[in-house]
N, C-alpha and C positions, 0 to 999 in steps of 0.2 A: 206206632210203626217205625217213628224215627228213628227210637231204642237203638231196632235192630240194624240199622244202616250204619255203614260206616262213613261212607259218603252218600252225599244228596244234594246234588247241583238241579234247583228248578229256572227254566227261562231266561239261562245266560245271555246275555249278548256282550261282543266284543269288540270294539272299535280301536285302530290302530291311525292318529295321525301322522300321515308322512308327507314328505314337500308336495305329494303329486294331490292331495288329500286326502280324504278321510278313506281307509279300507274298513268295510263292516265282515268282521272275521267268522265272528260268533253269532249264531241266528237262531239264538231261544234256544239254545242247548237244552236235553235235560238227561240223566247219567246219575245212575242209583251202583252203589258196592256193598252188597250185606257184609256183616261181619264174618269172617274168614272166607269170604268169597272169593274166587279166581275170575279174573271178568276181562276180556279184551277186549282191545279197541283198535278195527282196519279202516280202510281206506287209502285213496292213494295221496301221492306226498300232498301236503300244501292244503289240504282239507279240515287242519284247524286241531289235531290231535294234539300236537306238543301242548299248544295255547290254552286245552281244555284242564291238560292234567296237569302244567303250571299254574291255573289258575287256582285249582287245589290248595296249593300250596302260599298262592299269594306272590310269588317270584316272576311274574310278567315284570317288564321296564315299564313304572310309567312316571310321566311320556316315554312315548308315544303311546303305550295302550290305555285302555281306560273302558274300563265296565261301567254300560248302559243300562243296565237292567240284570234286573234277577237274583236268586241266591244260591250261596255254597253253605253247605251244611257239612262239618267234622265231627263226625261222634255226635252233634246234636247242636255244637256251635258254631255261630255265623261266621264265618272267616273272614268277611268283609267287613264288619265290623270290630275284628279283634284287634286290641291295640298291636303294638310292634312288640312288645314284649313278650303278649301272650303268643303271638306269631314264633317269635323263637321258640317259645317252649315248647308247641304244637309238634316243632320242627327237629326238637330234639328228643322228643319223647312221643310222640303219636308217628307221625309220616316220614319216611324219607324217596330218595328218588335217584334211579339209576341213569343218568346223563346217555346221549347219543353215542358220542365219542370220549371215550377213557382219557384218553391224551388231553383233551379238555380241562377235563375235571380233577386231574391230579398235577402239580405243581412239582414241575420239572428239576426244581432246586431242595426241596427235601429228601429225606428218604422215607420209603415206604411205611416204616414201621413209624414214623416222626409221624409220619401225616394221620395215620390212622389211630395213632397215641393219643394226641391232639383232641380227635374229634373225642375220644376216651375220654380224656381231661374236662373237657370244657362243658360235655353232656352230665357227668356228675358234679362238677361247680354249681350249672344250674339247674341242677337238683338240690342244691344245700349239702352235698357229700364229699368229704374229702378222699382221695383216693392215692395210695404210694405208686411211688414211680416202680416199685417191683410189680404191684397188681395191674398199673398200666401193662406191663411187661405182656402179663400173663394172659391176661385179657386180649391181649393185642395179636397172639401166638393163637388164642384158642380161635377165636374168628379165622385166622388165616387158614388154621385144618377147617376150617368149618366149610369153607371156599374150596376145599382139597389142594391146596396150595403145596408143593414138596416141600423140605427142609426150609418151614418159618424164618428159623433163625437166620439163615442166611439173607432171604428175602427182603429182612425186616431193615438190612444194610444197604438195600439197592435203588439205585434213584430210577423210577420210571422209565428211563430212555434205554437202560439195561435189562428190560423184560420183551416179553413178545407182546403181540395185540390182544391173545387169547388172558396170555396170565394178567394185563394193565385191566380187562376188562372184569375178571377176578378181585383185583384188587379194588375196584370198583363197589363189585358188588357187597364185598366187606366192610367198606366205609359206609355203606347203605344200612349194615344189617346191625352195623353196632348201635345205629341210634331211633331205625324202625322195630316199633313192637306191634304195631297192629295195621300197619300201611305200607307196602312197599310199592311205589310207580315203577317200572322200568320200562324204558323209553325205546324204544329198537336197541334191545345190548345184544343185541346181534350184529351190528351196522360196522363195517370193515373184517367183518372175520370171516375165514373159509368158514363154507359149510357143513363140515366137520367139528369145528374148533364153533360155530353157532350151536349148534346142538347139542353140543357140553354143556356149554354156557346155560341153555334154557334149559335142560335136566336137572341142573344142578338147581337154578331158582326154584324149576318145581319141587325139587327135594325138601328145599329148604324152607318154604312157604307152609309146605306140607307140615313140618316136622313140628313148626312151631303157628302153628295155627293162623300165621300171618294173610291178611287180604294183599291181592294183588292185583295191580289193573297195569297189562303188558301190552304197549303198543307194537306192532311186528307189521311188517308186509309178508312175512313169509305166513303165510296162510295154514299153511301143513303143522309149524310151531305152534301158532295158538290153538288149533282145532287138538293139539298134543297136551296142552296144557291148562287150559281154566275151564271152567262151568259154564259160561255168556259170554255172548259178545255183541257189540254196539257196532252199527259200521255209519261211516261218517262220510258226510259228502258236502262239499263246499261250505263248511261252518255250522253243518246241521246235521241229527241222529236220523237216518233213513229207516233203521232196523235194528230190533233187537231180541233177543231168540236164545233158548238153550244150545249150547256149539252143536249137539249132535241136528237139532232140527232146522238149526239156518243153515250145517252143511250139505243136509239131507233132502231139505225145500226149503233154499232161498226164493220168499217172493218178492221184493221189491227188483223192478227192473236193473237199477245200481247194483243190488248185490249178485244180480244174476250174471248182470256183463263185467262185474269184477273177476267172480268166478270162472268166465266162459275164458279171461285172459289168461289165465294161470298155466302155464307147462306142464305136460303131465309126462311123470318118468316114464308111462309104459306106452307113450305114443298115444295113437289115437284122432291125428287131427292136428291142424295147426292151430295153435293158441288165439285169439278173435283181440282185438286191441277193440278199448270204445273211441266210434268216432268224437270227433271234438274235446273238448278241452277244459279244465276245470274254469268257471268262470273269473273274470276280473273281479276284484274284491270293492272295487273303488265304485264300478256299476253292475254289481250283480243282477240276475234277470228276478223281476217280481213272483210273488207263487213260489210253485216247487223250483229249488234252484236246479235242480236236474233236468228239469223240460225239455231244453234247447238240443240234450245231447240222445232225448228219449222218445223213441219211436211211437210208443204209447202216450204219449202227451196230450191233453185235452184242453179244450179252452180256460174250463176252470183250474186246470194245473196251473195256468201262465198268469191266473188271478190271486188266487189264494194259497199259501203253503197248507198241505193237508195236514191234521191234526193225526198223532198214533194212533192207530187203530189195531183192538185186541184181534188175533184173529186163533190163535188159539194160545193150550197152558204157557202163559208167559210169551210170547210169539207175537211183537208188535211190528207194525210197519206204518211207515209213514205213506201211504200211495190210495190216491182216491179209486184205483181198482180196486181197493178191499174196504169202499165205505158200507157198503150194501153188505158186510156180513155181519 
Protein backbone atom coordinates (compact mmCIF):
# COMPACT_ATOMS: atom_id res chain seq x y z
CA UNK A 1 0.00 0.00 0.00
CA UNK A 2 3.13 2.18 0.66
CA UNK A 3 3.90 1.88 -3.26
CA UNK A 4 1.09 3.94 -3.75
CA UNK A 5 1.54 6.95 -1.32
CA UNK A 6 3.50 9.60 -1.89
CA UNK A 7 3.41 10.70 1.53
CA UNK A 8 2.83 8.82 4.77
CA UNK A 9 3.38 10.51 8.04
CA UNK A 10 2.30 7.92 11.11
CA UNK A 11 2.08 9.38 14.86
CA UNK A 12 4.05 12.55 14.52
CA UNK A 13 4.81 14.33 17.52
CA UNK A 14 6.48 17.70 17.74
CA UNK A 15 8.05 19.37 20.40
CA UNK A 16 9.40 23.08 20.19
CA UNK A 17 11.90 24.21 23.07
CA UNK A 18 11.49 27.80 23.94
CA UNK A 19 12.68 29.99 27.10
CA UNK A 20 9.11 29.79 28.51
CA UNK A 21 9.55 25.63 27.88
CA UNK A 22 8.73 22.89 26.10
CA UNK A 23 5.47 23.61 23.54
CA UNK A 24 4.07 20.06 22.43
CA UNK A 25 3.03 21.15 18.72
CA UNK A 26 2.39 17.98 17.05
CA UNK A 27 0.02 15.36 18.71
CA UNK A 28 0.45 11.98 16.80
CA UNK A 29 -0.21 13.55 13.48
CA UNK A 30 -1.16 11.12 10.92
CA UNK A 31 -1.54 12.43 6.80
CA UNK A 32 -1.45 10.08 3.84
CA UNK A 33 -0.90 11.88 -0.29
CA UNK A 34 -1.59 9.14 -2.82
CA UNK A 35 0.43 9.68 -5.84
CA UNK A 36 -1.04 12.39 -8.03
CA UNK A 37 -3.34 13.30 -5.41
CA UNK A 38 -4.73 16.93 -4.57
CA UNK A 39 -5.21 16.80 -0.72
CA UNK A 40 -5.71 20.04 1.57
CA UNK A 41 -4.97 20.77 4.71
CA UNK A 42 -7.46 23.87 7.01
CA UNK A 43 -7.66 24.89 10.20
CA UNK A 44 -7.17 28.05 11.92
CA UNK A 45 -3.71 29.88 12.18
CA UNK A 46 -1.34 28.43 14.82
CA UNK A 47 -2.93 24.63 14.60
CA UNK A 48 0.41 23.10 13.52
CA UNK A 49 -0.05 23.15 9.54
CA UNK A 50 3.18 24.94 8.40
CA UNK A 51 5.19 22.40 11.08
CA UNK A 52 3.24 19.28 9.53
CA UNK A 53 4.26 20.01 5.92
CA UNK A 54 7.91 21.32 6.96
CA UNK A 55 8.31 18.33 8.56
CA UNK A 56 7.95 16.71 5.04
CA UNK A 57 10.53 18.03 3.95
CA UNK A 58 12.88 17.90 6.95
CA UNK A 59 13.47 21.99 7.15
CA UNK A 60 11.90 22.62 10.78
CA UNK A 61 15.00 24.49 12.97
CA UNK A 62 16.33 22.21 15.29
CA UNK A 63 16.65 23.46 18.00
CA UNK A 64 14.19 24.42 19.02
CA UNK A 65 12.15 21.62 17.38
CA UNK A 66 12.62 18.17 17.73
CA UNK A 67 10.60 15.12 16.88
CA UNK A 68 9.40 12.83 19.52
CA UNK A 69 7.99 10.14 17.96
CA UNK A 70 6.72 8.66 14.77
CA UNK A 71 7.44 8.40 11.15
CA UNK A 72 7.64 10.38 7.70
CA UNK A 73 7.41 8.20 4.78
CA UNK A 74 8.60 9.93 0.92
CA UNK A 75 7.87 7.54 -1.83
CA UNK A 76 8.54 4.69 0.68
CA UNK A 77 11.72 6.40 2.52
CA UNK A 78 12.11 7.39 5.93
CA UNK A 79 12.96 11.02 6.12
CA UNK A 80 14.06 10.90 9.29
CA UNK A 81 16.41 8.85 8.80
CA UNK A 82 17.83 10.23 5.53
CA UNK A 83 21.24 11.50 5.71
CA UNK A 84 21.68 15.32 4.57
CA UNK A 85 22.72 14.35 1.41
CA UNK A 86 20.01 12.18 0.56
CA UNK A 87 17.75 15.17 2.01
CA UNK A 88 19.04 17.47 -0.70
CA UNK A 89 18.45 15.09 -3.33
CA UNK A 90 14.81 14.33 -2.16
CA UNK A 91 14.65 18.04 -2.28
CA UNK A 92 15.72 18.50 -5.67
CA UNK A 93 14.11 15.94 -7.39
CA UNK A 94 11.03 14.57 -5.42
CA UNK A 95 9.28 17.63 -3.31
CA UNK A 96 9.44 21.17 -3.46
CA UNK A 97 7.38 23.83 -1.44
CA UNK A 98 5.65 27.21 -2.13
CA UNK A 99 6.65 29.53 1.05
CA UNK A 100 3.84 31.96 2.78
CA UNK A 101 5.25 35.05 1.59
CA UNK A 102 7.07 35.49 -1.86
CA UNK A 103 9.15 38.36 -0.54
CA UNK A 104 10.61 35.96 1.83
CA UNK A 105 11.68 33.48 -0.44
CA UNK A 106 13.25 35.42 -3.07
CA UNK A 107 16.40 37.43 -2.49
CA UNK A 108 16.11 40.95 -3.05
CA UNK A 109 19.59 41.30 -4.56
CA UNK A 110 19.45 39.08 -7.62
CA UNK A 111 17.49 39.01 -10.42
CA UNK A 112 14.70 37.06 -11.25
CA UNK A 113 16.00 35.05 -13.98
CA UNK A 114 19.69 34.54 -11.77
CA UNK A 115 17.53 33.20 -9.11
CA UNK A 116 15.56 30.75 -10.89
CA UNK A 117 18.75 29.78 -13.32
CA UNK A 118 20.51 28.96 -10.25
CA UNK A 119 18.00 26.53 -8.86
CA UNK A 120 18.29 25.22 -12.84
CA UNK A 121 22.05 24.82 -12.38
CA UNK A 122 22.61 23.21 -9.17
CA UNK A 123 19.31 20.72 -9.67
CA UNK A 124 21.23 19.24 -12.75
CA UNK A 125 24.92 19.28 -11.03
CA UNK A 126 23.22 17.06 -8.46
CA UNK A 127 22.00 14.92 -10.86
CA UNK A 128 25.56 14.34 -12.56
CA UNK A 129 24.34 16.67 -15.69
CA UNK A 130 25.97 19.27 -17.22
CA UNK A 131 23.90 21.97 -18.47
CA UNK A 132 24.75 25.38 -20.88
CA UNK A 133 24.18 28.51 -19.75
CA UNK A 134 22.00 28.89 -23.14
CA UNK A 135 19.57 25.73 -22.04
CA UNK A 136 19.71 27.49 -18.52
CA UNK A 137 18.29 30.29 -20.55
CA UNK A 138 15.63 28.47 -22.15
CA UNK A 139 14.54 26.50 -19.49
CA UNK A 140 14.38 29.38 -17.29
CA UNK A 141 11.94 31.21 -20.09
CA UNK A 142 9.82 28.16 -20.59
CA UNK A 143 8.76 27.83 -16.81
CA UNK A 144 8.05 31.55 -16.72
CA UNK A 145 5.12 30.84 -19.70
CA UNK A 146 4.57 27.98 -17.77
CA UNK A 147 3.41 30.62 -14.72
CA UNK A 148 1.62 32.71 -17.61
CA UNK A 149 4.23 35.28 -16.86
CA UNK A 150 4.11 38.34 -19.93
CA UNK A 151 7.16 38.94 -21.80
CA UNK A 152 9.87 36.33 -19.90
CA UNK A 153 12.61 38.10 -21.17
CA UNK A 154 12.02 41.12 -19.69
CA UNK A 155 11.20 39.59 -16.26
CA UNK A 156 14.08 37.53 -16.21
CA UNK A 157 16.12 41.18 -15.75
CA UNK A 158 14.13 42.34 -12.80
CA UNK A 159 14.88 42.32 -9.27
CA UNK A 160 11.85 41.35 -6.96
CA UNK A 161 11.10 44.76 -5.46
CA UNK A 162 10.03 45.65 -9.30
CA UNK A 163 7.09 43.19 -9.62
CA UNK A 164 3.77 43.19 -8.00
CA UNK A 165 2.68 40.63 -5.07
CA UNK A 166 0.61 38.70 -7.71
CA UNK A 167 3.55 38.19 -10.32
CA UNK A 168 6.66 37.64 -6.87
CA UNK A 169 4.07 34.97 -6.00
CA UNK A 170 4.33 33.68 -9.62
CA UNK A 171 7.62 33.68 -9.58
CA UNK A 172 7.54 31.73 -6.75
CA UNK A 173 5.73 29.20 -7.92
CA UNK A 174 8.17 28.70 -10.75
CA UNK A 175 11.09 28.10 -8.52
CA UNK A 176 8.90 25.45 -7.01
CA UNK A 177 7.96 23.79 -10.31
CA UNK A 178 11.50 23.59 -11.78
CA UNK A 179 12.76 21.11 -9.13
CA UNK A 180 9.25 19.40 -8.05
CA UNK A 181 8.26 16.24 -10.08
CA UNK A 182 5.96 14.51 -7.97
CA UNK A 183 5.31 16.81 -4.72
CA UNK A 184 4.50 20.15 -4.67
CA UNK A 185 3.40 21.78 -0.83
CA UNK A 186 1.97 25.24 -1.22
CA UNK A 187 1.73 26.87 1.90
CA UNK A 188 -1.18 29.70 1.82
CA UNK A 189 0.25 31.21 -1.74
CA UNK A 190 -2.72 33.01 -1.46
CA UNK A 191 -1.63 35.07 1.83
CA UNK A 192 -1.26 39.04 0.98
CA UNK A 193 -2.94 38.97 -2.41
CA UNK A 194 -6.48 40.60 -3.40
CA UNK A 195 -8.86 38.11 -3.90
CA UNK A 196 -8.69 38.33 -7.34
CA UNK A 197 -5.11 38.12 -7.96
CA UNK A 198 -5.65 34.79 -5.09
CA UNK A 199 -7.73 33.03 -7.48
CA UNK A 200 -5.26 33.17 -10.31
CA UNK A 201 -2.75 32.10 -8.40
CA UNK A 202 -4.73 28.83 -7.17
CA UNK A 203 -6.21 28.14 -10.95
CA UNK A 204 -3.09 28.38 -12.26
CA UNK A 205 -1.39 25.65 -9.49
CA UNK A 206 -4.44 23.58 -10.25
CA UNK A 207 -3.66 23.80 -13.80
CA UNK A 208 -0.50 23.01 -13.57
CA UNK A 209 -0.65 19.97 -11.00
CA UNK A 210 -3.21 18.84 -13.37
CA UNK A 211 -1.13 19.01 -16.58
CA UNK A 212 1.69 17.27 -15.04
CA UNK A 213 0.33 14.70 -12.93
CA UNK A 214 1.98 16.42 -9.93
CA UNK A 215 0.53 15.71 -6.05
CA UNK A 216 -0.18 18.47 -4.09
CA UNK A 217 -1.02 19.14 -0.53
CA UNK A 218 -2.31 23.14 -0.37
CA UNK A 219 -2.74 24.64 2.85
CA UNK A 220 -5.46 27.71 2.44
CA UNK A 221 -7.92 29.26 4.95
CA UNK A 222 -9.99 30.23 2.19
CA UNK A 223 -12.13 27.45 2.28
CA UNK A 224 -14.03 27.97 -1.10
CA UNK A 225 -10.18 27.51 -2.85
CA UNK A 226 -9.64 24.26 -1.59
CA UNK A 227 -13.21 22.88 -1.85
CA UNK A 228 -12.14 24.42 -5.79
CA UNK A 229 -9.31 22.57 -6.00
CA UNK A 230 -8.03 19.03 -4.60
CA UNK A 231 -9.80 15.67 -3.95
CA UNK A 232 -9.36 15.60 0.39
CA UNK A 233 -8.89 17.36 2.99
CA UNK A 234 -7.44 16.97 6.60
CA UNK A 235 -8.62 19.67 9.02
CA UNK A 236 -6.46 20.25 11.89
CA UNK A 237 -6.89 21.52 15.28
CA UNK A 238 -4.32 22.30 18.04
CA UNK A 239 -1.45 19.88 16.51
CA UNK A 240 -3.94 17.08 15.79
CA UNK A 241 -6.05 15.68 12.34
CA UNK A 242 -9.75 15.90 13.66
CA UNK A 243 -11.19 14.93 10.08
CA UNK A 244 -10.67 13.60 7.10
CA UNK A 245 -13.09 13.26 4.09
CA UNK A 246 -13.56 13.43 0.19
CA UNK A 247 -13.88 17.63 -0.28
CA UNK A 248 -17.36 16.99 -1.77
CA UNK A 249 -18.45 14.96 1.67
CA UNK A 250 -16.76 17.05 4.47
CA UNK A 251 -18.26 20.08 2.68
CA UNK A 252 -21.57 18.45 2.28
CA UNK A 253 -21.54 16.61 6.13
CA UNK A 254 -18.84 17.95 8.14
CA UNK A 255 -19.08 15.81 11.38
CA UNK A 256 -16.72 16.55 13.68
CA UNK A 257 -17.92 19.55 16.03
CA UNK A 258 -14.41 21.69 14.82
CA UNK A 259 -15.05 21.31 11.36
CA UNK A 260 -18.71 22.31 11.85
CA UNK A 261 -17.94 25.52 13.76
CA UNK A 262 -15.08 26.21 11.40
CA UNK A 263 -17.55 26.04 8.73
CA UNK A 264 -20.49 27.92 10.69
CA UNK A 265 -17.49 30.95 10.69
CA UNK A 266 -17.14 31.33 7.25
CA UNK A 267 -18.91 34.46 5.34
CA UNK A 268 -21.25 33.83 2.88
CA UNK A 269 -21.43 36.05 -0.23
CA UNK A 270 -25.21 35.53 -0.54
CA UNK A 271 -26.02 36.58 3.12
CA UNK A 272 -27.90 34.44 5.07
CA UNK A 273 -26.82 35.14 8.74
CA UNK A 274 -24.07 36.31 10.59
CA UNK A 275 -20.92 34.24 10.44
CA UNK A 276 -20.70 32.34 14.31
CA UNK A 277 -16.90 32.83 15.66
CA UNK A 278 -15.83 29.64 18.01
CA UNK A 279 -15.81 30.59 21.51
CA UNK A 280 -12.46 30.28 23.15
CA UNK A 281 -9.26 29.87 21.97
CA UNK A 282 -6.69 27.62 20.40
CA UNK A 283 -5.00 26.11 23.29
CA UNK A 284 -1.56 26.98 25.07
CA UNK A 285 1.03 24.57 23.59
CA UNK A 286 3.21 24.63 26.70
CA UNK A 287 0.01 23.09 28.70
CA UNK A 288 -2.46 21.74 26.33
CA UNK A 289 -5.61 20.27 27.81
CA UNK A 290 -5.35 16.13 28.14
CA UNK A 291 -7.88 13.94 25.80
CA UNK A 292 -9.34 15.57 22.82
CA UNK A 293 -7.67 18.98 22.58
CA UNK A 294 -10.75 20.55 21.45
CA UNK A 295 -12.94 19.71 24.72
CA UNK A 296 -12.58 22.99 26.40
CA UNK A 297 -14.07 24.92 23.40
CA UNK A 298 -16.87 21.95 22.60
CA UNK A 299 -20.21 21.87 23.69
CA UNK A 300 -20.41 18.27 23.18
CA UNK A 301 -17.48 17.30 25.39
CA UNK A 302 -17.77 14.41 27.55
CA UNK A 303 -15.86 13.03 30.38
CA UNK A 304 -14.00 10.61 28.37
CA UNK A 305 -13.21 13.40 25.79
CA UNK A 306 -11.15 15.24 28.63
CA UNK A 307 -9.40 11.63 29.38
CA UNK A 308 -8.45 10.24 26.19
CA UNK A 309 -7.74 11.59 22.65
CA UNK A 310 -10.34 9.65 20.46
CA UNK A 311 -8.87 7.33 18.00
CA UNK A 312 -10.15 7.93 13.88
CA UNK A 313 -13.06 6.54 13.37
CA UNK A 314 -14.29 5.06 9.70
CA UNK A 315 -17.66 6.41 9.44
CA UNK A 316 -18.09 6.03 5.91
CA UNK A 317 -16.10 5.65 2.02
CA UNK A 318 -12.85 7.30 3.16
CA UNK A 319 -14.79 9.71 5.75
CA UNK A 320 -12.72 9.56 9.18
CA UNK A 321 -13.21 11.63 12.12
CA UNK A 322 -11.70 11.83 15.23
CA UNK A 323 -14.83 12.31 17.85
CA UNK A 324 -16.08 9.84 20.33
CA UNK A 325 -19.61 10.75 18.94
CA UNK A 326 -18.95 8.44 16.15
CA UNK A 327 -17.47 5.52 18.29
CA UNK A 328 -20.70 3.55 18.27
CA UNK A 329 -20.77 3.29 14.44
Amino acid sequence: MMSEMIVDIRDLYVNFNIYEGVTRVLNGVNFRVAKGEKVGLIGEAGCGKTTTVKSIMKILQMPPAEVMGGEIYLEGLDVLKMSQRDLQMMRRKTVSMIFQDPTAALNPVFKVGDQIGDIIKYNQLALGNKISKEEIHEKTVQVLKEVQMPDPERLMNSYPIQLSGGMRQRISIAMALVSATNLLIADEPGTNLDVTIQDQVLRLLGDLVEDRGTSIILISHALGAVKGLVDRVYVMYAGSMVEAANTEDLFSDPLHPYTKALFKAVPKLTGGGIPMGIPGRIPNYLSPPTGCRFNPRCSHAKPECRENAPPFYQVGDGHEVACYLYGGQ
